[in-house]
N, C-alpha and C positions, 0 to 999 in steps of 0.2 A: 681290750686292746685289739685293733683291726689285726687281720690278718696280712699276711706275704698277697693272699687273692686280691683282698681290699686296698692293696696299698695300691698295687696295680692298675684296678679299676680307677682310682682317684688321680694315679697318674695320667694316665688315658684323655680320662676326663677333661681334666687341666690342660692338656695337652691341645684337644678340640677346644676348648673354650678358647685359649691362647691363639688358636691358630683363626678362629671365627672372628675374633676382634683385630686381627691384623689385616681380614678380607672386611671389614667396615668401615674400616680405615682408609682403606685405599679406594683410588674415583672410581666411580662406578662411569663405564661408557659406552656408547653404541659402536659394538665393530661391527665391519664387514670389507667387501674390497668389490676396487673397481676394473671389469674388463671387457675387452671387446666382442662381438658376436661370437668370433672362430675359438673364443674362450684364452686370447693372450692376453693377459695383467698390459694394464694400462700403469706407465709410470711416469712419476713428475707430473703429478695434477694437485691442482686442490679442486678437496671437497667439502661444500656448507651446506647450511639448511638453512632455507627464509627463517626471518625473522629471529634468527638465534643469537646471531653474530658469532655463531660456533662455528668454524673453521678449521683444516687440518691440509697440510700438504703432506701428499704419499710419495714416497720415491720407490715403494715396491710396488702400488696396487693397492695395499691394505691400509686401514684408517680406522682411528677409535678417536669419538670426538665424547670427550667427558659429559655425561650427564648435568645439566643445568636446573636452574632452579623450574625453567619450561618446557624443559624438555623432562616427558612422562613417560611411562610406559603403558600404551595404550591410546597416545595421544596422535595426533595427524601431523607428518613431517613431511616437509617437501625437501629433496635432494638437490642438488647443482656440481657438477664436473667442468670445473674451469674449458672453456673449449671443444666442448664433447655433449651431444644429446645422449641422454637417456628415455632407452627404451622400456625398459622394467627397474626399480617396480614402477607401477603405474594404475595407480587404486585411485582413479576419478581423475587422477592428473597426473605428467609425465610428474617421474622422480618422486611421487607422494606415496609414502607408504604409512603404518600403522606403527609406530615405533615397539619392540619388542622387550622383552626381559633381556638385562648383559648376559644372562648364561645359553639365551637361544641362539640358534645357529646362528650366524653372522648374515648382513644383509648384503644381495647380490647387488651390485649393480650393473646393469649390461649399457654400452654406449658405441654409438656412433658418430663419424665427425660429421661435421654440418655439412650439407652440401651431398653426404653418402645418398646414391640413390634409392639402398636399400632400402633406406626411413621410410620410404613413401610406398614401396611395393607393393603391391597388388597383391601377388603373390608368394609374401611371407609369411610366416603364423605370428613374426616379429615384429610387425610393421605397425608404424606408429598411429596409424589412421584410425583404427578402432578407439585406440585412447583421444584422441582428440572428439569425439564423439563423444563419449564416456565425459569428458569435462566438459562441454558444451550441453549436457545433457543435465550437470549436477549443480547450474545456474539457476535458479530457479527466483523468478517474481511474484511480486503478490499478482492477484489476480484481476483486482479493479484497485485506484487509486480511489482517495475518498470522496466526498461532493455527492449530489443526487440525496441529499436530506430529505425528509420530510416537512415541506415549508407552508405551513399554513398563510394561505394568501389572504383570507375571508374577504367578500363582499365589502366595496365600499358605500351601502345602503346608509342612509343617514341614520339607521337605529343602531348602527353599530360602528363600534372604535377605528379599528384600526383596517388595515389591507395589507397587510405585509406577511411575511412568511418568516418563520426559524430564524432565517441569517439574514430580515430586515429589507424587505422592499419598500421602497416610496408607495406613501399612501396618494393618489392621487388619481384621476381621470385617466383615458386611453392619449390625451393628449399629451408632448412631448415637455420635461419641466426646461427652465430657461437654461440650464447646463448642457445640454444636447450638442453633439459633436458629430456631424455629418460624417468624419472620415475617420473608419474603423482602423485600428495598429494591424500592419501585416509586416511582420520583418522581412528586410530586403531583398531577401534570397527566396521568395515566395513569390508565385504566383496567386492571382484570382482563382475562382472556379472555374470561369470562362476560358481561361487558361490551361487548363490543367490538361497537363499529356494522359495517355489511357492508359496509365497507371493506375495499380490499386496496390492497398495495401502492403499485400502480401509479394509485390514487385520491394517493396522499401524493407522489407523484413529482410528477405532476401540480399539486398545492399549492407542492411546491418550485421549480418551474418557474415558476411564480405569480410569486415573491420576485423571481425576474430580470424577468421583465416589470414586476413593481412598481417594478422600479429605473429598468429603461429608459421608461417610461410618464412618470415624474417627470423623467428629464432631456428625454425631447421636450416635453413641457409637456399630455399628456395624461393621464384616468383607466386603471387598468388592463383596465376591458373595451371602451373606446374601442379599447385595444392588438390587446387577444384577437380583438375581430370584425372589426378591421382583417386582422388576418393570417390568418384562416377564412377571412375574401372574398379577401383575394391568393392562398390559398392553391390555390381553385377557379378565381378566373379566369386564372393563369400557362398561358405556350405554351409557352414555351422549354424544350428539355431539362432546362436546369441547372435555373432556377428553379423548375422539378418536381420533381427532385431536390430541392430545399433544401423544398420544399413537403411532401414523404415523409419527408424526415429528421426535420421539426419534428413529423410525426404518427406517430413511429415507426415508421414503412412503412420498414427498411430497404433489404427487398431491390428493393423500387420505387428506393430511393435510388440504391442502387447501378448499376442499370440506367439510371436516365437522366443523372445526373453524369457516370458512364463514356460514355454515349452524348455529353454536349455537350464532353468533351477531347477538343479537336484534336492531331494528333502533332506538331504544329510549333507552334503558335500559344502562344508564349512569356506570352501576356497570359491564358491559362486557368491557368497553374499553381498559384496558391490553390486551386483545384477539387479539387485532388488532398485536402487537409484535411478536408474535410468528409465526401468519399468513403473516408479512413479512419476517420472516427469510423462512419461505418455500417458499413461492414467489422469495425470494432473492437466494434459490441454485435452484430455477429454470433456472432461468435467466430473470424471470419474474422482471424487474429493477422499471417501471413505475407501477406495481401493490405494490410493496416492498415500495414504495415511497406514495403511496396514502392511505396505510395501518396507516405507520409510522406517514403520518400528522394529520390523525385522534383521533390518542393517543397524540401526542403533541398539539392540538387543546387544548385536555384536562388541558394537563401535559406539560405546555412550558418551563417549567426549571428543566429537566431533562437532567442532562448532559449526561447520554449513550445512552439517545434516543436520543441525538444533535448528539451523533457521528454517530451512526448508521444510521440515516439518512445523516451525510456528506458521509459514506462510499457507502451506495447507490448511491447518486448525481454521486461519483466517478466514478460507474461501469455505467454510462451513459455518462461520461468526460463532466460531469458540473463540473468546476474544483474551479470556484469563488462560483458558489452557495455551491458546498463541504465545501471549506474554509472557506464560510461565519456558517456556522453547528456548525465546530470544534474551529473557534473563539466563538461564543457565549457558549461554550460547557468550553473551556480552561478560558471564564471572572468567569464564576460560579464557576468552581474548585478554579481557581487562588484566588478567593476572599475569600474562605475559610481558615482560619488561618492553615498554616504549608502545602497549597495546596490541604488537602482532599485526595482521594485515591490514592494513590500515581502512583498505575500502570495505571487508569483510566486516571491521568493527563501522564503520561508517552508514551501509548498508544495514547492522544490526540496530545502532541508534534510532534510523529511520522505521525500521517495521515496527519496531517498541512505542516509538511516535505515533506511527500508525493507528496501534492499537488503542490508545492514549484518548485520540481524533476519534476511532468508533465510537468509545465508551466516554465522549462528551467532556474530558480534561484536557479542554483546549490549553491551559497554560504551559501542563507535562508539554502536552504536545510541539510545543512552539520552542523548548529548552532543547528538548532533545533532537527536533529539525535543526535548531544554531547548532547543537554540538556537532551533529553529524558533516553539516557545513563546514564548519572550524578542521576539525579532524580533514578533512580531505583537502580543504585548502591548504593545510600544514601539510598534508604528504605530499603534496603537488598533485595531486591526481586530477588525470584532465578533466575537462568540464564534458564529461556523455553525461550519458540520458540519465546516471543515479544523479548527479548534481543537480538537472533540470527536473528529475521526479520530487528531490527535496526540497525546492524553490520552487513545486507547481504547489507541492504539499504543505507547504508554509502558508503563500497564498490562501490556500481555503481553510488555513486557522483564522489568517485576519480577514477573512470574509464573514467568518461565524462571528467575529468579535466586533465587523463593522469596521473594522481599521481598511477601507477600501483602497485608498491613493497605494498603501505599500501593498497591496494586495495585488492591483492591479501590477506594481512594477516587477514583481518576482512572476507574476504567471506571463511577465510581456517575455521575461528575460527566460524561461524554461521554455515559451515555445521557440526562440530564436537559438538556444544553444542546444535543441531535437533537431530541428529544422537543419539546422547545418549537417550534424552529423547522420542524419537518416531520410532526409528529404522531406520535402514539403507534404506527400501524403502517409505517413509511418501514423501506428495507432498511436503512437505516445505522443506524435505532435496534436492528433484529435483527443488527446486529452486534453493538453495544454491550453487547445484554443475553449473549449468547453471549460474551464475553469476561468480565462478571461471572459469568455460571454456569460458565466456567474455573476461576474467584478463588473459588469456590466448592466446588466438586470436589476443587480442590490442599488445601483447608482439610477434606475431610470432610464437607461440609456438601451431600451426597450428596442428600437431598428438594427443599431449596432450590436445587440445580445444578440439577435432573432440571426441576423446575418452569420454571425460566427457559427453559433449552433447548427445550422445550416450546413456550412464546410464542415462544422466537424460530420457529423454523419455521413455527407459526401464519401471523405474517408473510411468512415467506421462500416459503411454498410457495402466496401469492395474486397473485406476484410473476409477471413473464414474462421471456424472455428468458435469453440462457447467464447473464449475473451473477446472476439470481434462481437459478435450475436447481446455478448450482456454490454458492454462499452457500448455498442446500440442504443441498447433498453434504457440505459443509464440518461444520452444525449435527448429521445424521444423523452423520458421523463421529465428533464428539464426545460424541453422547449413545451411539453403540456402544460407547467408551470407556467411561462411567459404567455402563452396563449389566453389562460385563465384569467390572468390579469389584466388583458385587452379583450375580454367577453366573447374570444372566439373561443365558443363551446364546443364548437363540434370538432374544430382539427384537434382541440386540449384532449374529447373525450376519444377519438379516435388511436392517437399516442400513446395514450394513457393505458385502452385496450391492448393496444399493442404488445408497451412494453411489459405490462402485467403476464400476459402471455409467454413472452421471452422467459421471462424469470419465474413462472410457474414450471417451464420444461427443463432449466439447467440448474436448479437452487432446489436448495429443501425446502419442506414447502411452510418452515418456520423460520424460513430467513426471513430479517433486518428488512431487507431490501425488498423483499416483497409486500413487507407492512409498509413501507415508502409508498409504494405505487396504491395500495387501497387506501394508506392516509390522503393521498396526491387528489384522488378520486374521489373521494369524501369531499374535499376542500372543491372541487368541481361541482357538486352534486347541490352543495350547500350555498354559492355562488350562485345558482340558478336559481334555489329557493327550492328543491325539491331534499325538503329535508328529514323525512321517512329513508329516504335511499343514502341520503348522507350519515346520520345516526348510523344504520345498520354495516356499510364500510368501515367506517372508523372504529365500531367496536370492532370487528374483523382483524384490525391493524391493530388497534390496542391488543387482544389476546395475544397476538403475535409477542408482540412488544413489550409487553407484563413477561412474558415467559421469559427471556432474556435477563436474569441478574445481573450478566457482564454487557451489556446493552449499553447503547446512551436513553441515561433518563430524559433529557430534553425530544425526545422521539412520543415515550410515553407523553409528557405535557403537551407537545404538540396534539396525538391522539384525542387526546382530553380538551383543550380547548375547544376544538372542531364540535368535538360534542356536544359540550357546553354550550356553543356557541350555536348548533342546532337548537338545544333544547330550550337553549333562551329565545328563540324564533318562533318556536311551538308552544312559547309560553309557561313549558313544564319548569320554571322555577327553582321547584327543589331540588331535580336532576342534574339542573345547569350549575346551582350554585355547589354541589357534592363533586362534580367533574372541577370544578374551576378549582374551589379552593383545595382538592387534592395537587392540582396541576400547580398552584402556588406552592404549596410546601415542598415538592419536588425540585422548582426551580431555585427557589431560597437555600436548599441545601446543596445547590453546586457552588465549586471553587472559585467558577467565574462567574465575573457580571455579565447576563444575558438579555441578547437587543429583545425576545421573547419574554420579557416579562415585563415590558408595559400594556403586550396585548394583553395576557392572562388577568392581569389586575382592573385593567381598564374594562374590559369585558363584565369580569366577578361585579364590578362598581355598577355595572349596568342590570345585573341582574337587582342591586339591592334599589336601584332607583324605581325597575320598573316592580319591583314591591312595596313600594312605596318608603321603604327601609333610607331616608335620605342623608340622616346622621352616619351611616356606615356605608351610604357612596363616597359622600365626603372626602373622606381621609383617602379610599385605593384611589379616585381621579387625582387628586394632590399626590399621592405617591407616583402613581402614571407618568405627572408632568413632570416631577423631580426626574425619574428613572432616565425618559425620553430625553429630556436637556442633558442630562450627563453622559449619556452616549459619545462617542466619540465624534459620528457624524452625525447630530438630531435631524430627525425629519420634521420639517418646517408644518407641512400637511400636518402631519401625526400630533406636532407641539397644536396647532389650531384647533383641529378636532374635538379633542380633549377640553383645550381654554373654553370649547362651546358647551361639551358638557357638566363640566364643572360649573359654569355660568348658571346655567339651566337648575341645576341641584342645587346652588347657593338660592337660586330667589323660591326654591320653595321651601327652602330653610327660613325667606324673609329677609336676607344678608344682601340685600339691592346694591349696595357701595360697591363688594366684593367683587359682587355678579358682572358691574360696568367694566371692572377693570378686567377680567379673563375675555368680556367678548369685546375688547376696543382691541384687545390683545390677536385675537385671531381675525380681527377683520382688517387690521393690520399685517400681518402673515401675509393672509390672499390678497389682499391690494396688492404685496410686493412681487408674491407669485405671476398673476395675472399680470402688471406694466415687465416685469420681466420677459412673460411667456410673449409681449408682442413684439420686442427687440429682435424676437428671432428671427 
């Protein structure tokens, strides 16, 4: 039988149990109160948080807005005070703070009204100028947009198939085919080159930079050069390590940035590690990729469920072609948004669909890639979100899905329609309009339309090379790459091999030295080398890019195939047979097992078909030139050239099969093609 002690205990007990399930019971919420600088309770406000639709009006100052099913503890909240800026908290963004336990001390909020001149001071330790920094700083982009493949162009020699590259050029001569269109797309509000004021890039960055201050100018209640000489005089009178830092970051002074940010992180002082953000985006336009990354994990150490620091570190991963670790960032990044009712920020998830596309587009799932450019579309048009440069990066970035896919006509209209809605908003010479117009001189190139490509690429580098910093320097490398391509394919060898050096160069000083993109430039080179006929030097490139390229699990295979064809297509030139045919038919079951139909596998087969001819193997040219010609017609745009070529060697393999009937009808077949080609070509 318990005792009098026992019975007590079990009272007690009961009693805590009882009282802990009545604190479960009731909402769990975020308090805190809102007041002004001199520390008087602000009253009669409401106060929300984006994206919550949680809401609360105070009539003391204090507010408890119930826990929701998205609102977390530990999660990233942005604050709002009906009529009133907020100067703290302010963790990467006015009003954003880290939402706490209900039982932590309540959250302050300090404000001023719009228009106070205090917001902008100089000389306050309050002033809101360093935070604007601090979010301008925790934007972060990928580093290159996609396009600059590896495009095998091979020799149009009569012993061999094809001339086209990756994403499908017109097999044909230097001369122009009967589609040619003298006058290049330049949207309206564009000048010529000839034209062009003595502006460079880094004048239009500047302008784009402008657009943020113009925003934040209108929500403190000021003009935007009230903003601008606000933040030149903060900029010059700051002492403190950090906010020197943040003073070099906003004037592009990286490596200043870097030095004094690092200089104000303490190794314990849990309240500097925002610091780490900012100190990766300097790191990050260094090209410093592994220091950007080491930065970012120490803040998400902290802060794991932060989804712009999930992105911003997949966009990092990126610019190092971690391409699964990237996507593994911007998945954990899109469960948190996604979970939040109606999606949460809307451009933030917009933005995340697009880098996930992105990744999709490296590692060769042009399909993913094109689902999640629409979505990312759709979403932002349903939020209304204006048409800047994310809606024109997803509309350049579509474009160079249906480039790879050969869908040119819609390709071309979304890359016309991304440079004309940069253009407006950042001027005719911004690096992101030199993206744009380099992805329509792609849409350009894949059509033939070889003066009009040559022209664009042309102006884009104009731009890209007044530009500074590694993203100008590789957006370069990128443009030179591509015009070494066009080059290649009109037999100018020396300006191709000159670019080509070039950019090779570029992207050996700013890239690891087993990036993607640096196997592009020795595939690019190879495909030059092997053009010439000096195919010792082409073989030995291509493997170069191949090792690259094999190393890569999260890779696009169609890089490797590319690699491997060039080979192939060397070692069928050198007669080595058995090398060509081990390079082609690996390069075949690589392409076979992608999701998409690819314009690159009528070269690979058409090729393999050649090596079994010139073995005399005629039964098993057969069937891959018939397969060739199936593939090529079904294409979305067949090349007429590519359809003849083929009809001639298949011809050629039916009559030493003895199949003479067969044979008449494949070459009545391609001398029809070039008859229509040629009275075409003289209409011009």
């Amino acid at each position: 039988m318990p005792t009098s002690g026992q019975w007590l205990l079990r009272a007690l007990l009961a009693a805590a149990i009882s009282h802990l399930g009545a604190q479960a019971q009731q909402p769990r919420s975020i308090s805190g109160f809102v007041q002004e600088v001199e520390g008087l309770r602000v009253k009669h406000v409401e106060v929300r948080i984006d994206g919550d639709g949680a809401n609360v009006t105070t009539d003391s100052g204090e507010f408890a807005i119930p826990f929701s099913g998205n609102l977390k503890v530990g999660y990233p909240a942005v604050f709002h005070v009906t009529d009133w800026v907020i100067l703290q908290p302010c963790e990467l963004k006015c009003g954003r703070t880290y939402l706490r336990a209900p039982e932590a001390e309540p959250i302050e909020i300090l404000v001023l009204r719009r228009g106070d001149r205090r917001l902008i001071s100089a000389r306050r330790e309050l002033s809101i100028l360093g935070c604007l920094i601090e979010e301008e700083a925790a934007k972060f982009r990928p580093r290159t947009r996609p396009g600059g493949g590896p495009l095998s162009s091979l020799s149009d020699r009569e012993d061999t198939v094809l001339a086209e590259r990756i994403t499908r050029k017109p097999f044909q001569s230097v001369t122009a085919p009967a589609n040619v269109i003298d006058i290049v797309y330049y949207p309206p509000t564009s000048q010529t080159s000839s034209e062009a004021p003595s502006k460079g890039a880094d004048d239009y960055a500047l302008e784009a930079r402008e657009q943020f201050l113009a925003n934040q100018a209108a929500a403190l209640g000021f003009s935007v050069e009230e903003l601008k000489s606000a933040l030149a005089s903060w900029s010059r009178s700051v002492q403190n390590p950090y906010q020197k830092g943040l003073a070099a970051l906003y004037n592009k002074q990286y490596e200043e940035a870097v030095r004094y940010i690092s200089e104000s992180i303490g190794s314990s002082d849990k309240e500097t590690v925002e610091r780490y953000v900012p100190l990766s985006r300097a790191q990050f336009e260094l090209g410093n990729y592994a220091a950007a990354e080491s930065a970012l994990r120490k803040v998400l150490a902290v802060h794991k469920d932060d989804p712009e620091l999930l992105n911003n570190l997949g966009i990092v991963l990126d610019a190092q072609a971690e391409y699964d670790k990237a996507e593994e960032q911007f998945d954990k990044a899109l469960t948190i948004v996604e979970s939040t009712p109606g999606g949460g920020d809307p451009g933030l998830h917009a933005a995340l669909l697009d880098n996930k596309g992105l990744m999709k587009y490296r590692k060769g799932n042009y399909k993913e890639a094109e689902l999640l450019y629409d979505k990312a579309l759709a979403i932002g048009k349903e939020a209304g979100l204006p048409a800047d440069r994310g809606v024109a990066a997803r509309r350049s970035n579509l474009a160079e899905v249906y480039i790879e896919q050969g869908k040119y006509s819609e390709a071309e209209s979304l890359a016309k329609s991304a440079w004309d809605i940069d253009e407006r908003a950042l001027g005719p010479y911004d690096i992101d309009v030199a993206t744009d117009v380099n992805v329509l001189a792609m849409v350009y190139q894949q059509q033939g339309r070889y003066k009009d490509a040559e022209s664009l690429y042309t102006r884009a580098l104009d731009i890209q090379q007044k530009g500074a910093g590694a993203e100008a320097r590789l957006a370069v490398a990128k443009t030179q790459t591509n015009l070494a391509e066009l080059y290649t394919l009109e037999h100018r060898y020396e300006k191709a091999k000159a670019l080509n050096t070039s950019a090779l160069s570029t992207k050996r000083e700013l890239l690891p030295p087993d990036h993607p993109s640096i196997a592009i430039s020795l595939s690019n080179s190879a495909e030059l080398y092997l053009s010439q006929g000096s195919y010792i030097e082409a073989v030995k490139l291509a493997k170069q890019a191949l090792t690259i390229d094999d190393s890569k699990p999260d890779g696009n295979p169609r890089y490797v195939a590319t690699d491997l064809l060039i080979l192939g297509t060397a070692r069928l030139r050198q007669r080595e047979y058995d090398l060509a045919k081990k390079d082609l038919e690996r390069a075949k079951g690589i392409i076979e097992k992608m999701p998409d139909k690819d314009p690159q596998f009528t070269k690979i087969i058409a090729t393999l078909a050649q090596v079994y001819y010139a073995r005399g193997e005629y039964p098993k040219a057969e069937p891959l030139f018939e397969q060739a010609l199936i593939t090529e017609k079904s294409m979305p745009t067949p090349n007429a050239e590519t359809v003849a070529t083929i009809d001639a060697h298949l011809a050629r393999t039916l009559r030493k099969l003895g199949r003479t009937k067969e044979a008449e009808h494949y070459e009545q077949e391609a001398a029809q093609i070039r008859a229509k080609a040629k009275a075409g070509s003289k209409h011009q």
